[in-house]
ZANUSE-42790 format. One line per 2 residues: number of its first residue (from 1); their letters; for each residue x, y, z of N, C-alpha, C. Coordinates in steps of 0.1 Angstrom, whole numbers, plus 2048, in hexadecimal, padded with zeros to 3 digits. Layout:
BEGIN
NUM> a> X/Y/Z/X/Y/Z/X/Y/Z; ...;
END
This chain:
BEGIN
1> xx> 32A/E53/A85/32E/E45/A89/33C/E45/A90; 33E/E3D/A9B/346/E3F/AA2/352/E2E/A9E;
3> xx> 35D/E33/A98/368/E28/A90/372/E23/A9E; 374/E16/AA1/381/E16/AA6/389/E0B/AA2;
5> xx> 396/E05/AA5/39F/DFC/A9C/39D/DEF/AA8; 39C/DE2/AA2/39F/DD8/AAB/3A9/DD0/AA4;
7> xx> 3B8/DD0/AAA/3C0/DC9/AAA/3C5/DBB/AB1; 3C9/DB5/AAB/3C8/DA1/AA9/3CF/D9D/AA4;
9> xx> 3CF/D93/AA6/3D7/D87/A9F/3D0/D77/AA2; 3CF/D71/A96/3C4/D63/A95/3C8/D5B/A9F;
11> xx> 3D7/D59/AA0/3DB/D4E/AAD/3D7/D4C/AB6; 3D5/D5D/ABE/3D5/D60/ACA/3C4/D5A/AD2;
13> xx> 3C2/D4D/ADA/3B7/D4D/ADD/3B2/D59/AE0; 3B5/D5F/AED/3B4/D6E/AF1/3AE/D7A/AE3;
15> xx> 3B2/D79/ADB/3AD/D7D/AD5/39D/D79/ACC; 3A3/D6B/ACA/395/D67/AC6/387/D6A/AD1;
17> xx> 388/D6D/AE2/382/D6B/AEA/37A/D75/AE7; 37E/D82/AE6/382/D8F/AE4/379/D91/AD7;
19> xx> 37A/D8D/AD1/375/D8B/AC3/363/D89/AC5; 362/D80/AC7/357/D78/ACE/34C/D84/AD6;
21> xx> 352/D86/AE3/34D/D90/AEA/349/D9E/AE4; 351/DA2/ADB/351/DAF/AD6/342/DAF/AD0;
23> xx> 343/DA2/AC4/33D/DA2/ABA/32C/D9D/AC3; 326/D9A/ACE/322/D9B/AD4/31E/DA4/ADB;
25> xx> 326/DAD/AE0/320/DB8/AE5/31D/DC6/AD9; 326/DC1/ACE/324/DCF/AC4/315/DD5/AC2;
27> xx> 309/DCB/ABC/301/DCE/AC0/2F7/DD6/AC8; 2FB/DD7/AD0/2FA/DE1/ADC/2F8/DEA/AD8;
29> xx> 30A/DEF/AD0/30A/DFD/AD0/30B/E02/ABE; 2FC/E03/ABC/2FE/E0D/AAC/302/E15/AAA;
31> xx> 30A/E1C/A9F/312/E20/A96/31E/E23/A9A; 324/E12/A9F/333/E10/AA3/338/E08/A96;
33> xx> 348/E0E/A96/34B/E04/A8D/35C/E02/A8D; 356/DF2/A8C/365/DEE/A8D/372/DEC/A7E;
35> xx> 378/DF5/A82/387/DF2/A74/390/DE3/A7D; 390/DD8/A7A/395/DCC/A78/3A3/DD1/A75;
37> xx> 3AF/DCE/A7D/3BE/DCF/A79/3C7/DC5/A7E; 3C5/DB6/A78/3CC/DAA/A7A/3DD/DB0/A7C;
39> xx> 3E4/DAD/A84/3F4/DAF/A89/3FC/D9F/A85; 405/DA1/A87/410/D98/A87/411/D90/A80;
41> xx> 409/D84/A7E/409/D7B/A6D/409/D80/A62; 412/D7F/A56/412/D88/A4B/40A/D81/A41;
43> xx> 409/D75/A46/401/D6A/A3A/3EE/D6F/A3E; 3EF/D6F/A50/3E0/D71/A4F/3DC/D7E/A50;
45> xx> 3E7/D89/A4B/3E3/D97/A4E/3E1/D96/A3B; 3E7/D93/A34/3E2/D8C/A28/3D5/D8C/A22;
47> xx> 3D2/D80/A2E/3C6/D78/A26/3BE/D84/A2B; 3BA/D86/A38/3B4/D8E/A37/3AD/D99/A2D;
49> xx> 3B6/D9D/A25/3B1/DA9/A1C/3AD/DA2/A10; 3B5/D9C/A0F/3AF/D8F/A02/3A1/D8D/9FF;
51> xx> 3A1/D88/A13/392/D82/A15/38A/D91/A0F; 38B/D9D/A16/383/DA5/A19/380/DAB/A0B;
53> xx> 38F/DA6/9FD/38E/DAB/9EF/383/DA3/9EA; 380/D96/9EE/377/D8A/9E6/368/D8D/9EE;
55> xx> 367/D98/9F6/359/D98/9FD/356/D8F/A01; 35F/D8A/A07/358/D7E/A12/350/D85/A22;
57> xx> 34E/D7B/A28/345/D7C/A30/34F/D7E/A39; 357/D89/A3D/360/D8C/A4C/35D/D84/A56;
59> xx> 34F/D84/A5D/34A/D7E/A68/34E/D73/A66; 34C/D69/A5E/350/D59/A5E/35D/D58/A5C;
61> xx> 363/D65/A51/370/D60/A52/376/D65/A5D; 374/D6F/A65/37E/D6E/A7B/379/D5F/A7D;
63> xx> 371/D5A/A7B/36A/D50/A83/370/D3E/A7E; 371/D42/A72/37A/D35/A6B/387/D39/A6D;
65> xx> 38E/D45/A6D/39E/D45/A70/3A0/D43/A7C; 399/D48/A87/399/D45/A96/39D/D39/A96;
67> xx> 38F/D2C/A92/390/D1F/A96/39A/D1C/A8F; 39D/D1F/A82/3AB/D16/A7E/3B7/D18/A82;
69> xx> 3B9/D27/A8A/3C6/D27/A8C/3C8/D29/A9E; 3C1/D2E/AA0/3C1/D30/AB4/3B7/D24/ABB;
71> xx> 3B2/D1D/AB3/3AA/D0E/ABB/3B1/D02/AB3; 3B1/D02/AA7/3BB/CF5/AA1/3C5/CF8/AA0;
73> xx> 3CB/D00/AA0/3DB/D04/A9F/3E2/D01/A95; 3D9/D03/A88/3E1/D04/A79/3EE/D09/A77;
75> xx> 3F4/D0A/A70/400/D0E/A6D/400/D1C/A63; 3FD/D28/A6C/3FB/D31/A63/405/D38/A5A;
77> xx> 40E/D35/A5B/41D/D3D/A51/41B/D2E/A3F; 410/D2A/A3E/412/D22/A35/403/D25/A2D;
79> xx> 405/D2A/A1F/3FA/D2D/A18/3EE/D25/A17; 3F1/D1B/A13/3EC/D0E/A0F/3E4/D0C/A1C;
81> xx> 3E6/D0C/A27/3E1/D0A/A34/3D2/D13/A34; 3D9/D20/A33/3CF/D27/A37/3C4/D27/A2C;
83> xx> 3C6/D24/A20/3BB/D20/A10/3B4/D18/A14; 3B9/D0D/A1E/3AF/D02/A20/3A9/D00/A31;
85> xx> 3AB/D0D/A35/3A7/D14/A44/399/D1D/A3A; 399/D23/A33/390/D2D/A29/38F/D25/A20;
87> xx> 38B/D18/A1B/385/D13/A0F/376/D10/A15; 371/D16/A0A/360/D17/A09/35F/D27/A0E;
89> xx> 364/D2D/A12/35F/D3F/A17/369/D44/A0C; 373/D43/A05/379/D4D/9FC/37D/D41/9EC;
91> xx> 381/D49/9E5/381/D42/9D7/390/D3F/9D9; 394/D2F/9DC/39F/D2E/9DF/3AA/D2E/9D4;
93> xx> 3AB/D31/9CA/3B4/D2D/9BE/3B5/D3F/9BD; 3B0/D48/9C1/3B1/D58/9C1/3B6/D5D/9CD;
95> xx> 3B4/D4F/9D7/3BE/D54/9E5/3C9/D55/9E3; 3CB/D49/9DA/3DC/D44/9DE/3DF/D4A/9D3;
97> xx> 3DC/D4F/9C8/3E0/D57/9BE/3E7/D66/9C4; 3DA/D6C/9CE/3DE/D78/9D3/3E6/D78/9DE;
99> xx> 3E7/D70/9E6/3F2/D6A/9F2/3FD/D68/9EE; 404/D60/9E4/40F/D60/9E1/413/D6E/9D6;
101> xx> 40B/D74/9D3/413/D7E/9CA/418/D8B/9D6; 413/D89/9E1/412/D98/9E8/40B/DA6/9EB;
103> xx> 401/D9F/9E2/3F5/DAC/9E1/3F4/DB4/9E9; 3F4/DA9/9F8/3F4/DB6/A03/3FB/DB8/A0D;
105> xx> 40A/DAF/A0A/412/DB0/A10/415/DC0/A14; 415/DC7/A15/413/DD0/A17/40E/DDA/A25;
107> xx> 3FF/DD2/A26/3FA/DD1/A31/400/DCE/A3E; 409/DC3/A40/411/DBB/A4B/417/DC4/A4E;
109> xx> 420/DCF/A47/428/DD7/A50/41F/DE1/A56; 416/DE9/A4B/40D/DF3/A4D/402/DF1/A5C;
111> xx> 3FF/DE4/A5C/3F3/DDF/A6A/3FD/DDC/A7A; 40A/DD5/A6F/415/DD5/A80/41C/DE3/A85;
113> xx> 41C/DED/A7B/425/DFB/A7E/411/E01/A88; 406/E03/A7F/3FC/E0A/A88/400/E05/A97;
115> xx> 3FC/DF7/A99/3F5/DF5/AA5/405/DF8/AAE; 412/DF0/AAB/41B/DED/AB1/425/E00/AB3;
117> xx> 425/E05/AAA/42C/E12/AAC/426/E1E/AA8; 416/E1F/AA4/412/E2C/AA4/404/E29/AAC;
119> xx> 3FD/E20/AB9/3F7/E1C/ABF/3FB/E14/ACC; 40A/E13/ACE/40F/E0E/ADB/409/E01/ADF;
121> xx> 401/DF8/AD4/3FB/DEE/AD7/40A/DE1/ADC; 406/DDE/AE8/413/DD5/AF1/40E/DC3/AEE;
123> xx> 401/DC4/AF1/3F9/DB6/AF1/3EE/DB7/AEA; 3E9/DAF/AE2/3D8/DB0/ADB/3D1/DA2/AE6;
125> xx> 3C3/DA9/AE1/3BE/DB1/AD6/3BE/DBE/ADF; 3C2/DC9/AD5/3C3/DD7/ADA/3B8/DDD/AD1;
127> xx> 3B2/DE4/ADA/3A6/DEE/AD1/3AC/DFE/AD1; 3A8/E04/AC8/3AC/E13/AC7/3A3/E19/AC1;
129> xx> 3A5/E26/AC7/397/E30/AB7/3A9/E3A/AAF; 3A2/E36/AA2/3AE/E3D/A9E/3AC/E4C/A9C;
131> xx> 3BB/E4F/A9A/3BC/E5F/AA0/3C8/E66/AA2; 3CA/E6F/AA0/3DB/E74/A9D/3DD/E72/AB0;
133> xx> 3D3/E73/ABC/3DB/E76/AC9/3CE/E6B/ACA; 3CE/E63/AD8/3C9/E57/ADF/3C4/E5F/AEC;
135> xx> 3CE/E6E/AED/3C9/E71/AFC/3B8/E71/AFF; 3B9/E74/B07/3A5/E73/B0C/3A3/E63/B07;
137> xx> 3A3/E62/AFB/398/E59/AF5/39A/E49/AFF; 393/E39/AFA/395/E33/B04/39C/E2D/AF9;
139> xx> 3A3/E23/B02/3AA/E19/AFB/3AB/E0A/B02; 3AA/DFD/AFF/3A8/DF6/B03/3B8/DEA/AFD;
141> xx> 3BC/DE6/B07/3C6/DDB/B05/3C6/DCC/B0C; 3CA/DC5/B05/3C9/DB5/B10/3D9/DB8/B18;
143> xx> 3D4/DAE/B23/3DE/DAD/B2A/3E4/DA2/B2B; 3F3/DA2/B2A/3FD/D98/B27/3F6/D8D/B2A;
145> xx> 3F2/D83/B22/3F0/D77/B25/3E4/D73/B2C; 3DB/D80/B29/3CF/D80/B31/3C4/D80/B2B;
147> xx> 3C7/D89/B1F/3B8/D90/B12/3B1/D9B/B1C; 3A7/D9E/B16/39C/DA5/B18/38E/D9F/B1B;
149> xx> 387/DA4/B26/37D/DA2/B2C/369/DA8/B25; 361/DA5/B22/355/DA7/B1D/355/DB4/B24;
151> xx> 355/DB5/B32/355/DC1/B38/35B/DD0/B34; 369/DCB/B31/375/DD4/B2D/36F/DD8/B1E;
153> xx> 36A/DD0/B1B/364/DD6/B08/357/DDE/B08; 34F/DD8/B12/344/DDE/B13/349/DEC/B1B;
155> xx> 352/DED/B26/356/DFD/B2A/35C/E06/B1F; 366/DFC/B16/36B/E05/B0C/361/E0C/AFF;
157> xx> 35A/E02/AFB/34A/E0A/AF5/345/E11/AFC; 33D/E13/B09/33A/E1F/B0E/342/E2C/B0C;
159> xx> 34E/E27/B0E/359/E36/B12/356/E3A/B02; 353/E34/AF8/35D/E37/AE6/34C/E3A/AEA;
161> xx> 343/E3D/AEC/32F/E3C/AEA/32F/E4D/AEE; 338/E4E/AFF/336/E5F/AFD/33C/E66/AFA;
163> x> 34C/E61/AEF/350/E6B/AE9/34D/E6F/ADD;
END
């Protein structure tokens, strides 16, 4: 099975576009898999693992963090926001239990050091296959203020298909 990282952040329309497309073309290509590594919000690099501790449904939750925070423009540095961005997909009285104690604070530095200083990631969403060297392999990044293209993901799966 062939692993690679997609890096994000909820705000970023661009990213959510990205999101969308991927998860659409994934399909395509069996036994790909994607490692999910939210960047820069510490509250939604957080929930994230929270979510992912309570088995929730991932898919719905990119899909409800998208719209609450990169289409409504919630206020994501505020707990309470995001519990009622994820009420009905996670058990919210175990969110905000595990959100404010720091369970995975942890994570925030750990997801912003991968992508930002041991993956050279400049702009997301940035894809990578992880791996002590990047040489050869492909790598895919958005462009300042541009994102990524269905094409550009669908070339970067090919490339990651014949290695």
């Amino acid at each position: 099975m062939q692993k690679f990282r997609v890096f994000y952040y909820y705000e970023c329309p661009f990213c959510k576009l990205a999101h969308e497309a991927l998860m659409e073309i994934l399909p395509g290509y069996p036994g790909m898999e994607v490692e999910w590594r939210p960047v820069e919000s510490g509250l939604c690099i957080q929930a994230f693992y929270i979510a992912e501790e309570q088995g929730t449904d991932m898919d719905v939750f990119h899909r409800v963090m998208y719209q609450g925070l990169a289409v409504d423009r919630r206020n994501s540095e505020k707990s309470e926001v995001l519990a009622e961005i994820l009420k009905g997909i996670v058990d919210s009285g175990r969110f905000l239990t595990a959100l404010r104690s720091g369970k995975y604070a942890h994570k925030v530095d750990e997801n912003n050091d991968l992508a930002y200083k041991e993956n050279g990631v400049w702009y997301v969403p940035a894809f990578r296959v992880p791996g002590e060297s990047l040489k050869g392999l492909p790598k895919l990044d958005a462009i300042c203020c541009v994102g990524v293209s269905r094409k550009q993901i669908k070339k970067f799966l090919d490339k990651l298909a014949i290695h």
